[in-house]
Backbone as CSV, one residue per row, in Angstrom:
resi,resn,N_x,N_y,N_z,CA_x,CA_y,CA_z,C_x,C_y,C_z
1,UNK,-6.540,81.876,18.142,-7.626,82.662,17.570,-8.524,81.747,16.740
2,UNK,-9.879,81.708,17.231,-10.825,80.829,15.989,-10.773,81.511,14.707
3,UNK,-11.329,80.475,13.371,-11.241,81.112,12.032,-12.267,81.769,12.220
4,UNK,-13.074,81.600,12.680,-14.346,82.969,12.423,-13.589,84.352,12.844
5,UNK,-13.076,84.608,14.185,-11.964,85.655,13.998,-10.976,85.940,13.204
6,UNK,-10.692,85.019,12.534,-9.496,85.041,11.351,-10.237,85.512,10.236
7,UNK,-11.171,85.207,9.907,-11.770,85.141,8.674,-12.166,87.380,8.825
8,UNK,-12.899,86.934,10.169,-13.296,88.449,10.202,-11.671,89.605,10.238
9,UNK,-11.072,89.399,10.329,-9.811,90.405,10.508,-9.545,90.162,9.193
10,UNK,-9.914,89.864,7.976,-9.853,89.198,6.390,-10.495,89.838,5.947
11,UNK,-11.749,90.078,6.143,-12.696,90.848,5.353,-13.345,92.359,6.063
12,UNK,-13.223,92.261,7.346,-13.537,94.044,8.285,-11.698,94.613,7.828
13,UNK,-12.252,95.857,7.506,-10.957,96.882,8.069,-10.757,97.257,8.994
14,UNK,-9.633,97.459,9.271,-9.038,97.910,10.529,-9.959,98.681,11.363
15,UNK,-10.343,99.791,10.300,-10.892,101.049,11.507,-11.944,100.553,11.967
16,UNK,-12.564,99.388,11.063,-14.256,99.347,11.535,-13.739,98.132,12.795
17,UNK,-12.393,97.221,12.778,-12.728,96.265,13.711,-12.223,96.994,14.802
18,UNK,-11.382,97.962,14.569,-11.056,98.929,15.930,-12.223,99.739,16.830
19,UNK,-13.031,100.495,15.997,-14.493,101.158,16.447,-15.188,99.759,17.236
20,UNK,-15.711,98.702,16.585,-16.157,97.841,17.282,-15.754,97.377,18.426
21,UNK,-14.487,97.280,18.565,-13.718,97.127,19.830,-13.771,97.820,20.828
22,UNK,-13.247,99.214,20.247,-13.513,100.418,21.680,-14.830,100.016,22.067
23,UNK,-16.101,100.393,21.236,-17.323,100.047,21.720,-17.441,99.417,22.675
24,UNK,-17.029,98.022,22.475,-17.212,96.302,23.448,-16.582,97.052,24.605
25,UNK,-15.143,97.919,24.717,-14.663,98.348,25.734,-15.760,98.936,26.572
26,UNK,-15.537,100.162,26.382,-16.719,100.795,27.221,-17.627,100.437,27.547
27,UNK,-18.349,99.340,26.623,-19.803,98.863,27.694,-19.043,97.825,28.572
28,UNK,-18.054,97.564,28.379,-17.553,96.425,29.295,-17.564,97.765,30.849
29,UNK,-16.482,98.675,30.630,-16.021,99.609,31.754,-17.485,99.908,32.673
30,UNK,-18.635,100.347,31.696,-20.059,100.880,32.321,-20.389,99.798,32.719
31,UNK,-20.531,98.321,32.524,-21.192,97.306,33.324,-19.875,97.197,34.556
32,UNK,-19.034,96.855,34.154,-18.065,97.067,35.438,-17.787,97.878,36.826
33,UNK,-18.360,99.305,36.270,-18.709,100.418,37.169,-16.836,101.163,36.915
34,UNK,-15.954,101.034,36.275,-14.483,101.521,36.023,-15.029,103.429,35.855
35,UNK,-14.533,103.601,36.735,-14.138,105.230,37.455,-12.760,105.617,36.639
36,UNK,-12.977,105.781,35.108,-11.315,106.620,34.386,-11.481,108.162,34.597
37,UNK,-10.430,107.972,34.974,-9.848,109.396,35.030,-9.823,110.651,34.148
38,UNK,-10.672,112.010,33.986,-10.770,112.696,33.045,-10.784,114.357,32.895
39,UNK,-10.059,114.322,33.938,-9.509,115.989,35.002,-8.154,116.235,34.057
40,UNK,-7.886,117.150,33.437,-6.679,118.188,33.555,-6.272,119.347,34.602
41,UNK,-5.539,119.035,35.526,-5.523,119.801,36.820,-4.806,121.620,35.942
42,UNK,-5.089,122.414,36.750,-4.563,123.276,36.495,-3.718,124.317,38.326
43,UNK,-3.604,122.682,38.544,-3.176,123.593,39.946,-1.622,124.084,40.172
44,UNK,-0.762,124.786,40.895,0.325,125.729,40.567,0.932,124.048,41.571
45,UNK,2.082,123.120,40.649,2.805,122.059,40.884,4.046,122.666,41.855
46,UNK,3.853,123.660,41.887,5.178,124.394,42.741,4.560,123.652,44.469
47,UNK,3.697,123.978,44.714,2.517,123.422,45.598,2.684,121.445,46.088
48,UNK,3.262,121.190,44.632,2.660,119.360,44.668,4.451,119.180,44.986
49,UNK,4.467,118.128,45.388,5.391,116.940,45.718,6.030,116.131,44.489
50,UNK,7.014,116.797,43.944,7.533,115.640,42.790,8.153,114.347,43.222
51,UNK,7.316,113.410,43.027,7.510,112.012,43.023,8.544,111.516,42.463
52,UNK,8.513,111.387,40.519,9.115,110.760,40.066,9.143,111.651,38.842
53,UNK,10.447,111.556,38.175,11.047,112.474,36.617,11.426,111.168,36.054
54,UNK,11.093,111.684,34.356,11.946,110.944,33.510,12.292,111.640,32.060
55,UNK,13.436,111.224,31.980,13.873,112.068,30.849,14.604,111.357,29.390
56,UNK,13.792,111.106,28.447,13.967,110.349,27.312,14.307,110.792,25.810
57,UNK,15.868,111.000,25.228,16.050,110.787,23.880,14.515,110.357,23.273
58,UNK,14.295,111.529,22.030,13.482,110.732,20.825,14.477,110.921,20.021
59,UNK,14.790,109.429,19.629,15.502,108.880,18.826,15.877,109.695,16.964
60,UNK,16.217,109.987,16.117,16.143,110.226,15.148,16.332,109.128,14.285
61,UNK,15.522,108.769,13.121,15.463,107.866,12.368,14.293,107.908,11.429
62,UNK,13.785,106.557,10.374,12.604,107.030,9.566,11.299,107.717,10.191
63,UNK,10.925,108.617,9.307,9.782,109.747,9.874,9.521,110.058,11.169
64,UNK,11.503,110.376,11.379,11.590,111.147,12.767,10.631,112.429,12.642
65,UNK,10.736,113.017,12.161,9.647,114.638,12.024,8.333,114.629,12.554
66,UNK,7.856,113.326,12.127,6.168,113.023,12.493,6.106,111.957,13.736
67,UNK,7.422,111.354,14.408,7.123,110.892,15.342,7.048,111.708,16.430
68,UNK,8.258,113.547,16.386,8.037,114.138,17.242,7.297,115.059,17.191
69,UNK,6.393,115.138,16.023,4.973,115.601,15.763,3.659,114.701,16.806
70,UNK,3.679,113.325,16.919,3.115,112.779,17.327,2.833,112.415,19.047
71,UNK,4.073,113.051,19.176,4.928,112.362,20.795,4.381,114.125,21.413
72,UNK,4.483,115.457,20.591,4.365,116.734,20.652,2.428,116.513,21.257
73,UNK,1.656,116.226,19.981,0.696,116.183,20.487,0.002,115.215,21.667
74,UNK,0.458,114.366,21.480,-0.072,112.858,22.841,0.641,113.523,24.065
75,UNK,1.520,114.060,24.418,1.937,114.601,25.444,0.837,116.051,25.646
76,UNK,0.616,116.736,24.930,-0.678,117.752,24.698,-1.827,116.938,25.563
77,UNK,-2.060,116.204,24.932,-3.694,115.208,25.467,-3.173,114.549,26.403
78,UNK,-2.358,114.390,27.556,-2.039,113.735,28.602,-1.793,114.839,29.787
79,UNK,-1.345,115.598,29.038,-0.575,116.505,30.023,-1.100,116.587,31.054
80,UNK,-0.849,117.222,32.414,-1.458,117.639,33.948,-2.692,116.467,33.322
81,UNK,-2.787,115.668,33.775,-3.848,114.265,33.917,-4.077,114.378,35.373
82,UNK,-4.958,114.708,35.816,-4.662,114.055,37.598,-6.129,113.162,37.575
83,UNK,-5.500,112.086,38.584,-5.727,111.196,38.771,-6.498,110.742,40.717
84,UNK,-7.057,110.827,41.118,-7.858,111.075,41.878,-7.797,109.888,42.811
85,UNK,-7.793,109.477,44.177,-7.985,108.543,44.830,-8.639,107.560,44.405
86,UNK,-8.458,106.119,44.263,-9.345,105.248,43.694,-9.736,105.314,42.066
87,UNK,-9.401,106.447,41.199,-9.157,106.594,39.685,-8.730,105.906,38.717
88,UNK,-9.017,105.776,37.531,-8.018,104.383,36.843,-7.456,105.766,36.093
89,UNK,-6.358,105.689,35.652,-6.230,107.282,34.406,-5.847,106.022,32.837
90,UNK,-6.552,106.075,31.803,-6.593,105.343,30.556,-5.781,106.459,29.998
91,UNK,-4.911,105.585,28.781,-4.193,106.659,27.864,-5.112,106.394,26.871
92,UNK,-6.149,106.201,26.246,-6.826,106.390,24.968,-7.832,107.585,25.847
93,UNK,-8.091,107.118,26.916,-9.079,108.218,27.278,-8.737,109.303,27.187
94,UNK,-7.619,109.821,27.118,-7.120,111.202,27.073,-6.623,111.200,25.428
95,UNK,-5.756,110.435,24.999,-5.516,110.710,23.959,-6.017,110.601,22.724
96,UNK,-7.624,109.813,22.744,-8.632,110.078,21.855,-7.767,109.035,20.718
97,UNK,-8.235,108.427,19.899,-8.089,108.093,18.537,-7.223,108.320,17.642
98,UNK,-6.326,107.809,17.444,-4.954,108.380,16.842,-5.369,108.818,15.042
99,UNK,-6.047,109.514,14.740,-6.767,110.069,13.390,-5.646,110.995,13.198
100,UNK,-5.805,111.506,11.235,-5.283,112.763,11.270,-6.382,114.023,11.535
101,UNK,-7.839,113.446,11.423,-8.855,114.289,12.150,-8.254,115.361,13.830
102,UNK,-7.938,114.044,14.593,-7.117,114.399,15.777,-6.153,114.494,15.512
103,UNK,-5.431,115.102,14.759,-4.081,115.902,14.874,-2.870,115.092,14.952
104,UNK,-2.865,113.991,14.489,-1.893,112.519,13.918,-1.603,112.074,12.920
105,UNK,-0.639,112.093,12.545,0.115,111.836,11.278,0.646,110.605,11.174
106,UNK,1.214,110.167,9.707,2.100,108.928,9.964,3.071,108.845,10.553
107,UNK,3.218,108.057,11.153,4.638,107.215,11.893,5.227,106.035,11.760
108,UNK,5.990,105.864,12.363,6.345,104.342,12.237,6.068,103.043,13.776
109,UNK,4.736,102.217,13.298,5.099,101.238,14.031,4.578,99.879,14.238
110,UNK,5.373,99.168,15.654,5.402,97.988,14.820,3.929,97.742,14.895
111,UNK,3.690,96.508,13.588,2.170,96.115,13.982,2.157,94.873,13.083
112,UNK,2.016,93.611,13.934,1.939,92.532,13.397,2.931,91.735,13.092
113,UNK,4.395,91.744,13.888,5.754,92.060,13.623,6.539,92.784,12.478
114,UNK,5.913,93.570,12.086,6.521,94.285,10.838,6.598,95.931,11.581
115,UNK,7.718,96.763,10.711,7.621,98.245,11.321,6.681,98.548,9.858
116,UNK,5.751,99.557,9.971,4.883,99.468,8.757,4.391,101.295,9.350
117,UNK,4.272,102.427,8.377,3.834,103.436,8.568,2.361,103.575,9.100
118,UNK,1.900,103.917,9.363,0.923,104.309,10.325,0.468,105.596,11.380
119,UNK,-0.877,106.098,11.047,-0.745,107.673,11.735,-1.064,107.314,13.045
120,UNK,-0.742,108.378,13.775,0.143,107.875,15.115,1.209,107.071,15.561
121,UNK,2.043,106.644,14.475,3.297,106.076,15.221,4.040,106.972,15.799
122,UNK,4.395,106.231,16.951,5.395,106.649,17.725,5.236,106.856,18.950
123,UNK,3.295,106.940,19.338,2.820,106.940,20.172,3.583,105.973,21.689
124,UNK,3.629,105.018,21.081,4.298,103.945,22.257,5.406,104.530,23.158
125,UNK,6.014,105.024,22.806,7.201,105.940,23.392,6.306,106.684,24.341
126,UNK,5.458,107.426,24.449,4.837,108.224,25.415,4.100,107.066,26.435
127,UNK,3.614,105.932,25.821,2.364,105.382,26.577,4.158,104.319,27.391
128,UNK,5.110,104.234,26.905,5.889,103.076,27.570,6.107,104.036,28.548
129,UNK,6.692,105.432,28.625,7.204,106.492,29.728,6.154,106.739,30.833
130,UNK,5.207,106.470,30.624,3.379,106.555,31.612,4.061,105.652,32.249
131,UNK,4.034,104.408,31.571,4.063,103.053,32.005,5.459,103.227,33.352
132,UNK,6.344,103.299,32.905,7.717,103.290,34.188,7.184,104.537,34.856
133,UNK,7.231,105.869,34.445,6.579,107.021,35.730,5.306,106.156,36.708
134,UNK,4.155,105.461,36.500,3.491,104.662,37.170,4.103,104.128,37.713
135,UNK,5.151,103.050,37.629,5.617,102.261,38.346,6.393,103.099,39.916
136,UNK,7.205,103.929,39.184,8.065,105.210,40.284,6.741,105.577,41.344
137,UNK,5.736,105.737,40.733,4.543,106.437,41.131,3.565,105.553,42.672
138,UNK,4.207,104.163,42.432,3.697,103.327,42.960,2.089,103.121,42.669
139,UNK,1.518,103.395,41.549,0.605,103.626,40.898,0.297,102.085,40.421
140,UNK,-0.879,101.509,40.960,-1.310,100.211,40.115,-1.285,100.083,38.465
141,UNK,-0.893,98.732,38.011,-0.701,98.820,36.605,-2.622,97.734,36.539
142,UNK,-2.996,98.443,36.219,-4.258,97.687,35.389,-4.416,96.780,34.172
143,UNK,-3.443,97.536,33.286,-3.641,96.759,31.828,-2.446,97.813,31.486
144,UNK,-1.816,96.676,30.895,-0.150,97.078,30.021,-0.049,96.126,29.425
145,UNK,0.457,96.175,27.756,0.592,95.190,27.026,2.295,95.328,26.554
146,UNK,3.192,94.579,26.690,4.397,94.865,25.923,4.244,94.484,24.619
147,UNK,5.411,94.995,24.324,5.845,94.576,22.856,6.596,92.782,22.722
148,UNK,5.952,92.282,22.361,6.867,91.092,21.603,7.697,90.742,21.149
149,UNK,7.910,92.137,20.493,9.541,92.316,19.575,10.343,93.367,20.156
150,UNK,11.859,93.079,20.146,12.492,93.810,20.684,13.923,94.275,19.222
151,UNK,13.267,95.730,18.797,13.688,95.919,17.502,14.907,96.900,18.050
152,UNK,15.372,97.164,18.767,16.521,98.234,19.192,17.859,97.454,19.394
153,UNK,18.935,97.718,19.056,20.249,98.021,19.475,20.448,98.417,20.928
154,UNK,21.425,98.368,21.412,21.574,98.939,22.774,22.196,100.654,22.763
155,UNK,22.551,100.858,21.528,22.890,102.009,21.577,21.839,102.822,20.917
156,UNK,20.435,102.051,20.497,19.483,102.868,20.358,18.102,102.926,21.160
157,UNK,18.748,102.274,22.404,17.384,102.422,23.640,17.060,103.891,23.784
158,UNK,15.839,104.360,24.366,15.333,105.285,24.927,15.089,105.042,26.324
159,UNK,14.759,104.159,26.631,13.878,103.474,28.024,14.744,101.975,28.102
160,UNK,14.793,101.292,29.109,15.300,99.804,29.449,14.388,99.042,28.773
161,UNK,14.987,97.893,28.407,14.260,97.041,27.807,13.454,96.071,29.052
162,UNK,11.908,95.840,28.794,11.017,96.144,29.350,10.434,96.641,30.489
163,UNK,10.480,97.792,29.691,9.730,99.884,30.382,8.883,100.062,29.303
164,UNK,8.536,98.743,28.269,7.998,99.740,27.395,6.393,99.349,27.409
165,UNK,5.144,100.190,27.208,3.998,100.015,26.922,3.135,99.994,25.597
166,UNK,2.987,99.158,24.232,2.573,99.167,23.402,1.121,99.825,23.902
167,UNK,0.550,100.519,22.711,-1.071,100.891,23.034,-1.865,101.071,21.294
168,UNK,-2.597,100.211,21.335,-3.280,100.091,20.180,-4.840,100.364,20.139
169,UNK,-5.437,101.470,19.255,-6.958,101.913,19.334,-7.854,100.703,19.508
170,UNK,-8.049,100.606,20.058,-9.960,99.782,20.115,-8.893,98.715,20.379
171,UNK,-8.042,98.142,21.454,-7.558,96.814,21.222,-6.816,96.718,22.806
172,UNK,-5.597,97.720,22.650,-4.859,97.742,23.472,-4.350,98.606,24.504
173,UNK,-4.867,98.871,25.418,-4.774,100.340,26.164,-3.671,100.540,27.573
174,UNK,-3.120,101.681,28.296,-2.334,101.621,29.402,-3.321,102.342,30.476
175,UNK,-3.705,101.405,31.641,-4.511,101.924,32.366,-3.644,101.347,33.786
176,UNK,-3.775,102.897,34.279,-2.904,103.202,35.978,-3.877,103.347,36.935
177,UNK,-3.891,102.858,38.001,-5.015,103.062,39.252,-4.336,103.670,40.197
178,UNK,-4.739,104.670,40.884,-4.601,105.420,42.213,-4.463,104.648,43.219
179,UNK,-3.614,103.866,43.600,-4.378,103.573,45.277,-3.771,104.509,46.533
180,UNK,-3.465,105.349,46.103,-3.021,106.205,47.370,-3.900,107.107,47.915
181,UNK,-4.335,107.489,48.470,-5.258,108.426,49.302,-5.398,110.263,48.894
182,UNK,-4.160,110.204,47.866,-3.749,111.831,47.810,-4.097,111.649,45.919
183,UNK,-4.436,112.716,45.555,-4.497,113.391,44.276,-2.910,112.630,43.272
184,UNK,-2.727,112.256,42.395,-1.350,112.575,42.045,-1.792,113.025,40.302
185,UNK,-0.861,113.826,39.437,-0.969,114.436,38.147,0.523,113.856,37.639
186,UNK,-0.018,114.001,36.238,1.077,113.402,35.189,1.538,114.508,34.641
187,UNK,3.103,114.987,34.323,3.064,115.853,33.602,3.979,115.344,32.188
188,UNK,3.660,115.671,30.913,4.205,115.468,29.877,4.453,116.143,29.153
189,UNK,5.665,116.370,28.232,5.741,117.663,27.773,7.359,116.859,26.586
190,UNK,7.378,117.638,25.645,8.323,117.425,24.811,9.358,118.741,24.851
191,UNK,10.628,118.524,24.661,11.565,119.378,24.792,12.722,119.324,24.188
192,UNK,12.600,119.843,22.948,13.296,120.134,22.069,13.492,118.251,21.562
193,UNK,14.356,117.434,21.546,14.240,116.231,21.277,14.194,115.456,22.479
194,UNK,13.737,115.393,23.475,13.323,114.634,24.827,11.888,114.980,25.126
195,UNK,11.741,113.592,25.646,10.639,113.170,25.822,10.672,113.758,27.093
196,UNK,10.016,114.070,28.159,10.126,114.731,29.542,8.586,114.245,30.607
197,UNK,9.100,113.204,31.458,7.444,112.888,32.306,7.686,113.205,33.558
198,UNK,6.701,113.864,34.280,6.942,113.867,35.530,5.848,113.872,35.917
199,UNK,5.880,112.689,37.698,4.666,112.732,38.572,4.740,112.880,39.970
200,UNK,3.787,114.041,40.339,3.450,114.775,41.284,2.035,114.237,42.109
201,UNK,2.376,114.283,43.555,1.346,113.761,44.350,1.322,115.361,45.447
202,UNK,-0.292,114.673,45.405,-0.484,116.600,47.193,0.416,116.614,48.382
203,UNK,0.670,115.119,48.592,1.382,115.036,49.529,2.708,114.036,48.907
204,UNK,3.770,113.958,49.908,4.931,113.118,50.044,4.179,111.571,49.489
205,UNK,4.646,110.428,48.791,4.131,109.154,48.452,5.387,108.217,49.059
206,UNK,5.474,107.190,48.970,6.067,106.076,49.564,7.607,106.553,48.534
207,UNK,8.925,105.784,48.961,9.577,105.536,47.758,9.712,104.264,46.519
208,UNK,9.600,104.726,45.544,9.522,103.062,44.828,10.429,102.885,44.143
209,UNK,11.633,101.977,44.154,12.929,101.585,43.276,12.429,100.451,42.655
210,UNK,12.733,101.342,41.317,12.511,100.354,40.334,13.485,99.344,39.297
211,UNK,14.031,98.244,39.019,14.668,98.128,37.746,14.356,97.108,37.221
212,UNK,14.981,97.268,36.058,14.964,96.125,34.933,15.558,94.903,34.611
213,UNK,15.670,93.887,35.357,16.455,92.633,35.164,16.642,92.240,34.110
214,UNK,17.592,91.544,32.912,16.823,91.356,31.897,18.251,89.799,31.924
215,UNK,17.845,89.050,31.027,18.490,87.357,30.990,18.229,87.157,29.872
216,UNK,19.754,87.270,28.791,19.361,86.608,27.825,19.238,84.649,27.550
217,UNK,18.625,84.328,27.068,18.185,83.232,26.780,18.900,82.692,25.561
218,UNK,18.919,83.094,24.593,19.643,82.800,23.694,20.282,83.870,22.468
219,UNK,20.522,84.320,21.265,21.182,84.804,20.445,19.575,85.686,19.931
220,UNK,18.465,84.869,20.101,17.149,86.097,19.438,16.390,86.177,20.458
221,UNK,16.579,85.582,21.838,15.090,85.512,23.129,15.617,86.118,24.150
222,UNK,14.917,87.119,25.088,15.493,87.297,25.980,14.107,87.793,27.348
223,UNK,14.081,87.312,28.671,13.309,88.063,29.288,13.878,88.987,30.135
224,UNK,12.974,90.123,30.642,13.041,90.955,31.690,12.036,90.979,32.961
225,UNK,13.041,91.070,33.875,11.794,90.894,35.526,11.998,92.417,35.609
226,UNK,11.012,92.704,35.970,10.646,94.091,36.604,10.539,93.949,38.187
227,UNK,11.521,94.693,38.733,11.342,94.991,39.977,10.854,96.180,40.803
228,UNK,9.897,95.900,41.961,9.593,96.959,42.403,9.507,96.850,44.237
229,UNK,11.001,97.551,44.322,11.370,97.423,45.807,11.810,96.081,45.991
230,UNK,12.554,95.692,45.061,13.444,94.112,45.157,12.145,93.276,44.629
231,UNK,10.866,93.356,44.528,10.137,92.193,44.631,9.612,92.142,42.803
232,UNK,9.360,91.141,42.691,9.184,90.863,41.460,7.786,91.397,40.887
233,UNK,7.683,92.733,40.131,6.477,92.909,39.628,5.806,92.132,38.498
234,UNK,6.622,91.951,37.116,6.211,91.675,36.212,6.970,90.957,35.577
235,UNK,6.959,89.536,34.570,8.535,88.946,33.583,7.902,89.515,32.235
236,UNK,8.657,89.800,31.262,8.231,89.871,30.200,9.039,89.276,28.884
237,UNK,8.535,88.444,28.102,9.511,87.664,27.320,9.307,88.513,25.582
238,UNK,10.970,88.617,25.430,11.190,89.099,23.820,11.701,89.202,23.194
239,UNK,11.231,88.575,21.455,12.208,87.810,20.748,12.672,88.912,20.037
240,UNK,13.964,88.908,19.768,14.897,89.857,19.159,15.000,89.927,17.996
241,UNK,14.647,90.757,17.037,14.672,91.697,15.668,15.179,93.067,15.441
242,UNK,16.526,92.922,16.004,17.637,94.386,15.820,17.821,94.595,14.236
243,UNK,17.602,95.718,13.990,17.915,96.019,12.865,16.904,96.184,11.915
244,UNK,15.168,95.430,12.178,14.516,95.549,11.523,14.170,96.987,10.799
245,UNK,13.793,96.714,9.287,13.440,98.227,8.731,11.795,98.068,8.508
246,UNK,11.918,99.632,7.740,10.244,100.432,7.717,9.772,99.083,6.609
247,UNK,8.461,98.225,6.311,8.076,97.598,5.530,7.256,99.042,4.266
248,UNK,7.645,98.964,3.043,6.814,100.247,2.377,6.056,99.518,1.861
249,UNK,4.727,100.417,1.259,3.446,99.966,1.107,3.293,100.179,-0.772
């Protein structure tokens, strides 16, 4: 990073270098000509083809209450998403700005390697479950950012270690492309303490087996290959911080 970027992340706040960012986004998408996705289907799924389910523990721990406050509403703003032949479907595009204006509270997450409160934490949990339902989906990955840090225990996974999709306002986004010829919709929904995704296409879609390779490297490093249909989709490398706690302010 140059110091003129250093200097500016020193003296702008967050929200204003985040607003500036989305901005740069979108005129980037409009000179690009990017077709996102912005349909909530309301068609009877009894009808559609279930592709792919997933079904995810939310964890209990600090400001569990407001993470499944948070995970409650972002599943709200995602829900029935359909996604259209040739479509990109963005998770900020649907899920708007993580404000308490928009209906977001504090949470916990990480940012900058620290766990640090923040409204909308917890979000990641929904945008990492997009992320693997896409993959099932055989759904192009456009832009997915992982996490760096890998702060869980094994007895406190939700998802395999790397399934997961970080998503940060004006910075960092999860964007899925259609390439199949047929309609497909996202469905999201919270249930009682599970996370719940499922994706539906008009017609039958290919099958896609997915898993998680993962090799540790040493006592704090470890990567994961993502496979899709034996072939290598993605590696992702991450250094280990089990146990880390909430930083208070």
């Amino acid at each position: 990073m140059s110091q003129f970027r250093l200097w500016l992340r020193r003296v702008l706040p967050l929200s204003l270098r985040q607003a500036v960012s989305q901005m740069r986004r979108r005129m980037r998408d409009a000179r690009n000509g990017v077709r996102l996705s912005a349909v909530h289907s309301d068609a009877n799924l009894n009808a559609w083809v279930l592709q792919a389910e997933l079904r995810q523990p939310i964890m209990a721990g600090v400001l569990f209450a407001n993470k499944l406050a948070n995970l409650r509403h972002g599943a709200q703003c995602v829900n029935r998403a359909q996604i259209a032949p040739g479509e990109t479907w963005s998770f900020w595009r649907y899920v708007n700005k993580p404000s308490a204006r928009n209906g977001f509270v504090p949470g916990r997450n990480l940012v900058n390697g620290q766990l640090v409160g923040q409204v909308g934490g917890g979000l990641c949990q929904l945008s990492s479950l997009i992320y693997h339902l896409g993959l099932l989906a055989g759904l192009n990955v456009v832009e997915r950012h992982p996490h760096s840090i890998d702060i869980y225990h094994e007895h406190e996974r939700f998802t395999p270690l790397g399934a997961d999709a970080t998503v940060v306002w004006g910075a960092k986004d999860l964007r899925l492309m259609n390439p199949h010829d047929v309609e497909v919709i996202l469905e999201c929904v919270v249930q009682e303490h599970f996370l719940v995704g499922r994706a539906y296409a008009r017609s039958k879609l290919p099958d896609y087996d997915v898993s998680f390779v993962r090799k540790q490297l040493d006592a704090r490093h470890a990567i994961v290959d993502t496979l899709v249909n034996a072939r290598q989709h993605t590696q992702t490398s991450y250094r280990q911080e089990q146990g880390m706690g909430l930083q208070r302010s």
